[in-house]
Backbone as a ProteinNet text record, in pm:
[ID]
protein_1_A
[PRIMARY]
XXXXXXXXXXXXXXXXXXXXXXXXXXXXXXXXXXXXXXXXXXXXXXXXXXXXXXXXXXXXXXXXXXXXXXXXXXXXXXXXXXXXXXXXXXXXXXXXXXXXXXXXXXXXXXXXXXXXXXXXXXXXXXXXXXXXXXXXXXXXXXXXXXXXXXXXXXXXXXXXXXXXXXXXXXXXXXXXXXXXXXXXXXXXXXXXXXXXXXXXXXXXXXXXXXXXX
[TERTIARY]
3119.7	3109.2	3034.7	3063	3013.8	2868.5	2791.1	2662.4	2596.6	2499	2461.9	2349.8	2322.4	2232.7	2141.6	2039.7	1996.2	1886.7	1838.4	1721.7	1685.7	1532.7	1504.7	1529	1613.8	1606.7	1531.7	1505.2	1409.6	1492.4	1477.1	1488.7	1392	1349.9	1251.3	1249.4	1218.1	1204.7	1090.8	1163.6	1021.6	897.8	784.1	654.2	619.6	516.6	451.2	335.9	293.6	121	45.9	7.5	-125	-278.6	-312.9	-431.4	-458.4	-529.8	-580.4	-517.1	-437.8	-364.3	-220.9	-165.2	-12.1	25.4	169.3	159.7	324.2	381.1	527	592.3	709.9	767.5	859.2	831.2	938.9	983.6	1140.6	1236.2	1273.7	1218.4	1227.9	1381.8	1494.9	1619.8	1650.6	1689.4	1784.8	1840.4	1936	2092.4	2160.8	2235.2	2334	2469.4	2417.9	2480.1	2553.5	2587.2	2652.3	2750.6	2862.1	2999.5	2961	2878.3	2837.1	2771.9	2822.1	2755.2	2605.8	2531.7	2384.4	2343.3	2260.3	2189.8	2037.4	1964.7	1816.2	1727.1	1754.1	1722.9	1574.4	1479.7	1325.2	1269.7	1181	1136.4	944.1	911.5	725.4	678.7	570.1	541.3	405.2	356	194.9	105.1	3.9	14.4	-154.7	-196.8	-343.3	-360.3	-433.1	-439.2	-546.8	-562.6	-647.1	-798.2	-893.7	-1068.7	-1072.7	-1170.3	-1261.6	-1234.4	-1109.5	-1070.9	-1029.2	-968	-871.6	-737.4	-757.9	-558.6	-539.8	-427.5	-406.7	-247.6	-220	-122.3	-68.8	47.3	70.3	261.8	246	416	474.1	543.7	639	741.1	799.9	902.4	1036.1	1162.5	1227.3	1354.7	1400	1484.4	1439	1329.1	1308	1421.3	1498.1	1621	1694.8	1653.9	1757.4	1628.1	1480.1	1401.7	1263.9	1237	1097.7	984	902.1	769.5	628	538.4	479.7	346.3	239.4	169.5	23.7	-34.8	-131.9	-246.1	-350.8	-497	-472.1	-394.2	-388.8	-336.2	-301.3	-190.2	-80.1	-24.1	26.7	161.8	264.9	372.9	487.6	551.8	679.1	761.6	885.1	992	1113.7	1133	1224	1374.5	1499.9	1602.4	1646.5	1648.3	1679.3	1831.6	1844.4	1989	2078.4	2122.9	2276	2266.7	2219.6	2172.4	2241	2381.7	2399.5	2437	2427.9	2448.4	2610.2	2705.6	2826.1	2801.6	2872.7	2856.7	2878.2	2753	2779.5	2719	2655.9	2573.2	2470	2378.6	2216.2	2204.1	2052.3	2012.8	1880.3	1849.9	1703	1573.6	1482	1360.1	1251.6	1196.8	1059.7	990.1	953.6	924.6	793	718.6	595.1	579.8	458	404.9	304.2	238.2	132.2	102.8	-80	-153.5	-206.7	-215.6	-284.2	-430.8	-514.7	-627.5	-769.6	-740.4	-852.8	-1065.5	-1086.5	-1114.4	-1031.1	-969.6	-913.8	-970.5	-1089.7	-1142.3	-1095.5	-977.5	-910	-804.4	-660.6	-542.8	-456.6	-370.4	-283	-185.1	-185.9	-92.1	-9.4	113.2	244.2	289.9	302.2	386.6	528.7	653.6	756.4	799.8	848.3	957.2	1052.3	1194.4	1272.4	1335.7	1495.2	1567.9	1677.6	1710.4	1825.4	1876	1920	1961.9	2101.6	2096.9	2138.2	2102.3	2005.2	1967.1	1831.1	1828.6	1674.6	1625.4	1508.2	1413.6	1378.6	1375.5	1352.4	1208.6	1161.2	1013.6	991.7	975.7	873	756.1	678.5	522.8	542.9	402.3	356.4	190.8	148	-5.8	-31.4	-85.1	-52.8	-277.6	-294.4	-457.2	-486.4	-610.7	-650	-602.2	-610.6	-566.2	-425.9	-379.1	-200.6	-166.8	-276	-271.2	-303.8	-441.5	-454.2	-365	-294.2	-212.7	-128.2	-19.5	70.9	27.3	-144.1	-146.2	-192.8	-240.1	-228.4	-101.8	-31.3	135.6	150	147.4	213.2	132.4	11.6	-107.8	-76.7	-72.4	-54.3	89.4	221.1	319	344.1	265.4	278.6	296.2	190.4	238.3	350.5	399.7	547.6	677.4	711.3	892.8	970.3	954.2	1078.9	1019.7	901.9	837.2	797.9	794	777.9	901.2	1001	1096.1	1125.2	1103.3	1139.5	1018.7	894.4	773.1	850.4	822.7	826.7	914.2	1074.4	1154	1144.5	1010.3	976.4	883.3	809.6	685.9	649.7	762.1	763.5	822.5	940.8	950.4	886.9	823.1	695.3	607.6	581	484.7	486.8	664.9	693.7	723.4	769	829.3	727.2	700.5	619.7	713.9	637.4	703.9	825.3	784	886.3	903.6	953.7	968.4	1072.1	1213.6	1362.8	1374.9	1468.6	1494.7	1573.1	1622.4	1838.8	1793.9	1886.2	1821.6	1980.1	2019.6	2140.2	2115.7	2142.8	2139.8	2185	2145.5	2246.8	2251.4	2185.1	2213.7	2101.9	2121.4	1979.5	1945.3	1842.2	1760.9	1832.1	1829.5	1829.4	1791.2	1635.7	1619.3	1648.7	1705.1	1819.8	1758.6	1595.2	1531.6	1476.5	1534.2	1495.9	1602.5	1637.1	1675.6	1670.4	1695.1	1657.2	1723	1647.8	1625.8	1669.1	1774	1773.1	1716.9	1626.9	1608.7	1614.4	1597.9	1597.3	1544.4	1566.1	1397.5	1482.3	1430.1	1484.9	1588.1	1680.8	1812.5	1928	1854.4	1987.7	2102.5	2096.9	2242.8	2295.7	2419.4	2507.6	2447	2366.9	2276.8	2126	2008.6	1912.4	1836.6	1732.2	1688.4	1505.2	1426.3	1302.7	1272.4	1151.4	1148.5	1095.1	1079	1112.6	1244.6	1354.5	1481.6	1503.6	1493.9	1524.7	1493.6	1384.3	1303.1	1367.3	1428.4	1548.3	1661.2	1707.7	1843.1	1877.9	1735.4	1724.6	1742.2	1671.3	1665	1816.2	1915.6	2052.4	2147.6	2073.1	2103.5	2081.2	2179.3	2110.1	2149.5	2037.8	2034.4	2045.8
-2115.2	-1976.1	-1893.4	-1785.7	-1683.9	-1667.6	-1658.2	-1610.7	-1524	-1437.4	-1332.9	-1358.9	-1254.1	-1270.1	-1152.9	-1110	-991.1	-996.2	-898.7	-843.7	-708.8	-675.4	-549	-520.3	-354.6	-297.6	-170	-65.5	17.8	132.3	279.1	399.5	492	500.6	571.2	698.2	763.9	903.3	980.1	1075.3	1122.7	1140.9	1056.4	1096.6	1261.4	1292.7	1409.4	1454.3	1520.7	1513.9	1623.5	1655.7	1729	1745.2	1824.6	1815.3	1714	1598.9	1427.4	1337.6	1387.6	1267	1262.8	1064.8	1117.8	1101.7	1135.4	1134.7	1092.1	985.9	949.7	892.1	856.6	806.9	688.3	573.7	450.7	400.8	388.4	425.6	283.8	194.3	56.7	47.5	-19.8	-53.9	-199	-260.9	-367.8	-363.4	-475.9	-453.3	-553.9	-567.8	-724.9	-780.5	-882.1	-923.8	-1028.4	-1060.6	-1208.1	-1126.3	-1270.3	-1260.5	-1259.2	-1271.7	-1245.4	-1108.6	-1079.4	-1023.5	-1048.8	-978.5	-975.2	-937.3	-1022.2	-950.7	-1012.5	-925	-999.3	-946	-877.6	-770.2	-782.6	-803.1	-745.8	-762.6	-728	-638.9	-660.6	-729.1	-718	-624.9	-543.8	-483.1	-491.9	-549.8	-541.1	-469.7	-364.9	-303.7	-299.3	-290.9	-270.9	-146	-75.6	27.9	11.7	58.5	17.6	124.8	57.7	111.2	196.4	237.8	304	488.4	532.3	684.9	719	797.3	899.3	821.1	687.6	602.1	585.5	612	589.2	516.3	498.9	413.2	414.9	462.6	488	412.6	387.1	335.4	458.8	479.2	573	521.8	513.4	419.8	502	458.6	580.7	612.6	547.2	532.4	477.8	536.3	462.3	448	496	461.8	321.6	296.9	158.5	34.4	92.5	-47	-30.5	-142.6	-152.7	-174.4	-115.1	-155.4	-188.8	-266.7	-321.5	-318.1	-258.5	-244.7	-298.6	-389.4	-441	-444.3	-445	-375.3	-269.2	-159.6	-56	-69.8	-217.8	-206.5	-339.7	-426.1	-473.8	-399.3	-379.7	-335.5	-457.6	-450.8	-528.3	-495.2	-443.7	-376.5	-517.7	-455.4	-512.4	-455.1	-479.6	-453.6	-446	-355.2	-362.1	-421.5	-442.3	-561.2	-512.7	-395.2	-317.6	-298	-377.6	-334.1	-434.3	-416.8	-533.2	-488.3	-537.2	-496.3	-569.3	-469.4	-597.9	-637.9	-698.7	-741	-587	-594.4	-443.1	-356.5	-390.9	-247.4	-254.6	-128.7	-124.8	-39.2	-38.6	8.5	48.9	165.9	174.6	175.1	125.9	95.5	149	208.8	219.6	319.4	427.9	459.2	465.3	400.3	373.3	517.9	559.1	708.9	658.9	649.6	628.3	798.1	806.7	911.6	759.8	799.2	764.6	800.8	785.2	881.9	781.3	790.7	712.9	761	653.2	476.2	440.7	346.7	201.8	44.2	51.5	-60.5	-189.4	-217.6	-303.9	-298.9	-404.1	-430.7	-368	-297.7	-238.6	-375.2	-382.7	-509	-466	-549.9	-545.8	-656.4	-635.3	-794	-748.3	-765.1	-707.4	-887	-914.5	-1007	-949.3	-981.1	-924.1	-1067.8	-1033.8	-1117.2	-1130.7	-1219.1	-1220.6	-1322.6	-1341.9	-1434.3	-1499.8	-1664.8	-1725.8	-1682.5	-1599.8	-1566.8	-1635.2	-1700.4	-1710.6	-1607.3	-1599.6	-1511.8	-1437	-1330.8	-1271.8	-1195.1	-1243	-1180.4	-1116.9	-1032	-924.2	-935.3	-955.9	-889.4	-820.4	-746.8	-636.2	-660.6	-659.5	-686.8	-626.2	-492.3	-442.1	-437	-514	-516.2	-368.6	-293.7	-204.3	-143.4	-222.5	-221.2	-165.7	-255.1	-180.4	-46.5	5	91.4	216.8	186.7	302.1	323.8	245.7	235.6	335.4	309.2	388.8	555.3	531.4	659.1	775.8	700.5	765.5	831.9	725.8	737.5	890.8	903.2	1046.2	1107.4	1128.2	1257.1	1342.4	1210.8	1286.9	1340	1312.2	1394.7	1473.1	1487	1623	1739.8	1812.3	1961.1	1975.9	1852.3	1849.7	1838.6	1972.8	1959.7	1824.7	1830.5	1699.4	1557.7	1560.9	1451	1418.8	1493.3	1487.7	1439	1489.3	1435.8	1299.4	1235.9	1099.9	1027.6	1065.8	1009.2	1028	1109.2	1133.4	1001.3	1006.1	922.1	794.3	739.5	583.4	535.8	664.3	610.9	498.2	482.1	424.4	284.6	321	179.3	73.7	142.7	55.7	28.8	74.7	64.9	-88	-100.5	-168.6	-299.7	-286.3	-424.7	-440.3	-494.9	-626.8	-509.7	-515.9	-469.4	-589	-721.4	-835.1	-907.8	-919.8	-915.4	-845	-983.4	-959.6	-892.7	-770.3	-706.9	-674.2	-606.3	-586.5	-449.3	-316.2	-185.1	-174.5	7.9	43.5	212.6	254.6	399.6	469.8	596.4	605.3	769.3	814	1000.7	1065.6	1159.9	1293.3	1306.5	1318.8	1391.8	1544.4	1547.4	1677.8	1828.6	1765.7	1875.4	1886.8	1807.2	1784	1754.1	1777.3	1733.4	1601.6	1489.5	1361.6	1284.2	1182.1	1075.4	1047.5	925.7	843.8	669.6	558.9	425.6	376.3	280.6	201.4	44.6	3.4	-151	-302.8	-384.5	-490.9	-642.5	-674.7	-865	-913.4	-1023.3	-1112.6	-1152.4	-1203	-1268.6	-1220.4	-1049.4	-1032	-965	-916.7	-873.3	-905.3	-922.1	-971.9	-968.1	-855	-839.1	-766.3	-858.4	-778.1	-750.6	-665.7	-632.5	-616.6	-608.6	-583.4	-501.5	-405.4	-251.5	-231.8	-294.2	-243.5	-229.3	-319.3	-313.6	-185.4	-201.8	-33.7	45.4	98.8	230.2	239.6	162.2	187.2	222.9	146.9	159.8	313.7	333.1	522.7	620.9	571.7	670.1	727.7	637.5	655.3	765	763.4	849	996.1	1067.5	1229.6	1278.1	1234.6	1243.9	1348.6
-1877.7	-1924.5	-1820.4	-1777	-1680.8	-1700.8	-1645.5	-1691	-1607	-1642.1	-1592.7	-1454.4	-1451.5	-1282.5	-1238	-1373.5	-1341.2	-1233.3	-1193.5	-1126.5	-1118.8	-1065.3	-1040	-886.7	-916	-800.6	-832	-713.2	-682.9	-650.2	-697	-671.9	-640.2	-516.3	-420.3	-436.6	-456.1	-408.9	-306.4	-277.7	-121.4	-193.8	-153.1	-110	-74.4	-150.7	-161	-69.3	-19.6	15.2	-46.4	-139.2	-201.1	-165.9	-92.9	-0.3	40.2	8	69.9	-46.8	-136.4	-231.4	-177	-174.1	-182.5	-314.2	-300.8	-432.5	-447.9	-581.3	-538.6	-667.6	-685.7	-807.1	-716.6	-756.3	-790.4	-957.4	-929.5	-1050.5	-1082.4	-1170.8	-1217.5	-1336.6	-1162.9	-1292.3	-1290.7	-1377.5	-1374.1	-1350.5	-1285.9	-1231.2	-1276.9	-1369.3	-1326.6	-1227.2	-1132.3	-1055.3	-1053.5	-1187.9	-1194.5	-1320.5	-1319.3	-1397	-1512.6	-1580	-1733.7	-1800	-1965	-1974.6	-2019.1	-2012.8	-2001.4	-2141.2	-2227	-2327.5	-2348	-2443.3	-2475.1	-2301.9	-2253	-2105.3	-2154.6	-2025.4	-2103.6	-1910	-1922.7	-1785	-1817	-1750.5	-1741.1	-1610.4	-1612.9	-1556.6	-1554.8	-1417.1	-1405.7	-1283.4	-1301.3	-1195.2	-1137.2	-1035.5	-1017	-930.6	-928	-842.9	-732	-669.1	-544	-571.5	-579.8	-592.8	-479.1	-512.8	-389.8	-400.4	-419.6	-401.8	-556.4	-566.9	-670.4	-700	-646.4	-655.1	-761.9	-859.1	-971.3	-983.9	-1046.2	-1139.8	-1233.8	-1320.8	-1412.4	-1456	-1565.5	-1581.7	-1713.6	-1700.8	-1791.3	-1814.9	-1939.5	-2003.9	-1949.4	-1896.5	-1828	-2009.7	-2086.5	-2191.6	-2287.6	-2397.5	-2461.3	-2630	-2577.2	-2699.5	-2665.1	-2590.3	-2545.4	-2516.2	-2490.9	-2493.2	-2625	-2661.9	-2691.8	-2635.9	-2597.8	-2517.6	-2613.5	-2517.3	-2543.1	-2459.5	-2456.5	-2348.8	-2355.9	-2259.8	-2302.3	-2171.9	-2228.1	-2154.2	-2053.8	-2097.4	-1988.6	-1860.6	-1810	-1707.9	-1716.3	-1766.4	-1859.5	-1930.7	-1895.8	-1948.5	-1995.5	-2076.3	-2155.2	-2204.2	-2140.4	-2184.4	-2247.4	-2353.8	-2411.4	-2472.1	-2438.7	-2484.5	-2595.7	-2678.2	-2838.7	-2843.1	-2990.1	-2992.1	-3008.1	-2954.8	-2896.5	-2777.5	-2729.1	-2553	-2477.2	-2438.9	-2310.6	-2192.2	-2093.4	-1922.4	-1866.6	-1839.7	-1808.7	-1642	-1627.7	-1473.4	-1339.5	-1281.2	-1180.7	-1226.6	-1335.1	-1444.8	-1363	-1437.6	-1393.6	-1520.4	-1592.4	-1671.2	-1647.9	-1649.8	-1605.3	-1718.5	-1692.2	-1744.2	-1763.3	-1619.8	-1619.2	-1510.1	-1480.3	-1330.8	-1298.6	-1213.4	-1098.2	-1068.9	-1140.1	-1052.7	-983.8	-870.1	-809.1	-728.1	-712.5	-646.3	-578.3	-436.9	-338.3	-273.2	-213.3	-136.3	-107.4	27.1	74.4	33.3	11.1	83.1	-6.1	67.7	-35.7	-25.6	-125.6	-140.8	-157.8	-237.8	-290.4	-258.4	-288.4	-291.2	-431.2	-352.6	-487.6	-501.1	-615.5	-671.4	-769.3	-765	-833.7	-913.7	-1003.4	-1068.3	-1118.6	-1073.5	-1187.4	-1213.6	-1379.7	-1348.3	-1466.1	-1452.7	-1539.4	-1565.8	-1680.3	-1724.8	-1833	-1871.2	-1970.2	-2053.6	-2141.2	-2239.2	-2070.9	-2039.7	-1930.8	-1814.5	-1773.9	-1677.8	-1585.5	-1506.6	-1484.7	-1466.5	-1448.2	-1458	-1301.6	-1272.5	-1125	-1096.9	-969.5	-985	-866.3	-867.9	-733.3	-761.2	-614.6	-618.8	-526	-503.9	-417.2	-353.6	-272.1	-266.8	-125.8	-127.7	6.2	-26.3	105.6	154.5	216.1	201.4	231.4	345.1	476.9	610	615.2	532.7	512.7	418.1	347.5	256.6	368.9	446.1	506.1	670.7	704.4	767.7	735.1	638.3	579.6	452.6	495.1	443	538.6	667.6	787.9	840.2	866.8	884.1	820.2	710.2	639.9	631.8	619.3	618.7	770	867.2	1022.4	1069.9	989.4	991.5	899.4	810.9	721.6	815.2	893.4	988.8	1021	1047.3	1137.4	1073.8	1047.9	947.5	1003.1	1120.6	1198.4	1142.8	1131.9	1130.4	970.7	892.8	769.5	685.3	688.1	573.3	652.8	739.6	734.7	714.6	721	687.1	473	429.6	274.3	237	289.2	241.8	287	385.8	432.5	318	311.6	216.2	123.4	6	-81.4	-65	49.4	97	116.9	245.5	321.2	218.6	117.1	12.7	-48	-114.3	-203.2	-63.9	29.9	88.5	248.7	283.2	436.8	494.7	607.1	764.7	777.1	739.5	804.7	669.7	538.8	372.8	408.4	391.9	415.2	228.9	224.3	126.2	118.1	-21.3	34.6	-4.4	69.6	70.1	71	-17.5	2.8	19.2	116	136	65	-30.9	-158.7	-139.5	-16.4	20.4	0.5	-24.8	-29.9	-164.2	-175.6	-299.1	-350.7	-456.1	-482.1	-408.9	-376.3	-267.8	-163.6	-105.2	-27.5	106.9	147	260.2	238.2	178.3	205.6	98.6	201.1	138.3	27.7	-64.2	-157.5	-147.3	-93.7	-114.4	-190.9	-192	-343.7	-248.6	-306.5	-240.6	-390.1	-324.9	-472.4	-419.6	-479	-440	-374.4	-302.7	-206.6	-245.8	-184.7	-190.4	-329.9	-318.6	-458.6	-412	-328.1	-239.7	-143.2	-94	27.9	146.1	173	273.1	260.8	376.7	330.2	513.7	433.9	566.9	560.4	696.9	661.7	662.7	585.6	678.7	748.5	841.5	967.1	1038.5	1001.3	1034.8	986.8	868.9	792.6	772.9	889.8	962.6	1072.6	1131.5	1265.3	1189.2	1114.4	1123.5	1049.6	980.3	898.1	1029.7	1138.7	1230.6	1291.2	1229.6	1308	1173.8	1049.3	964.7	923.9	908.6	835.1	707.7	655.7	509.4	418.2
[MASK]
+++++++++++++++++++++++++++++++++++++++++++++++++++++++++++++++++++++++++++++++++++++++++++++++++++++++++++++++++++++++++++++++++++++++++++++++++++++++++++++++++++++++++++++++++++++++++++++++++++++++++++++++++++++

């Protein structure tokens, strides 16, 4: 019998800068990638925010007609699929969206836990654990191309990337066009080994540079 093959993928949107905060939305969907259909869908969400500044963290349920949640000690999320809820093969259903504010010092490690799943599905897990060093790295990166129009909308639309995946953390990424506002991109990326092809970002900070979004 066919069975399903879910995971989480990621919908980026451009990075903000607000005087010394950044500021950004990642869009938490399921996808199913296998010949089955998918039911009994449920999605954990665990998040830490990084000490020291104004960094915050927040999860927002993205449909709550289609899940039940469940939320426990304030960062602790559990989305669950109510029982008219199935995914056919090639679907995505979305879940959940990651608001993070940024702003140095960053004392600590921002941490991630997603794992999702399905009635025949194993279970799929992302982390995230970006160390201070790498936080203020990439919050340098975009504070210092903010002045610069040329230099800014490809800083905005890297942001969240680099956030969620390693400079060298093979990932499968699909270019999916411009934002609404039409000066940046939007990312779709998803966990190791869930698509035909993946890449690191750093591969996929070059290979953006050959795009106009």
């Amino acid at each position: 019998m066919p069975q399903p093959h879910v995971y989480v993928i990621f919908l980026n949107g451009p990075a903000l800068v607000e005087g010394k905060k950044v500021k950004g939305e990642i869009h938490c969907v399921i996808r199913n990638g296998g010949p089955g259909v998918a039911s009994d869908l449920f999605m954990n969400i665990e998040v830490g925010a990084p000490a020291g500044g104004s960094s915050q963290i927040a999860i927002q349920p993205a449909d709550q007609q289609n899940w039940s949640i469940v939320r426990s000690f304030g960062y602790h999320f559990s989305f669950m699929a109510k029982d008219n809820v199935r995914l056919p093969p090639e679907a995505q259903l979305s879940t959940a969206t990651i608001q993070y504010q940024l702003e140095k010092p960053f004392t600590s490690n921002l941490e991630m836990k997603i794992m999702t799943g399905a009635a025949g599905s194993m279970p799929h897990r992302y982390s995230c654990d970006r160390p201070p060093s790498r936080l203020d790295e990439l919050y340098a990166a975009i504070i210092s191309s903010w002045p610069h129009q040329e230099l800014r909308d490809a800083a905005s639309k890297r942001f969240s990337m680099n956030l969620m995946a390693d400079e060298e953390t093979p990932i499968a990424y699909q270019i999916v066009g411009a934002d609404a506002s039409g000066h940046a991109g939007t990312v779709v990326q998803a966990g190791t080994d869930c698509g035909p092809e993946s890449y690191s970002a750093a591969q996929l900070n070059s290979m953006l540079g050959a795009f106009s979004l």
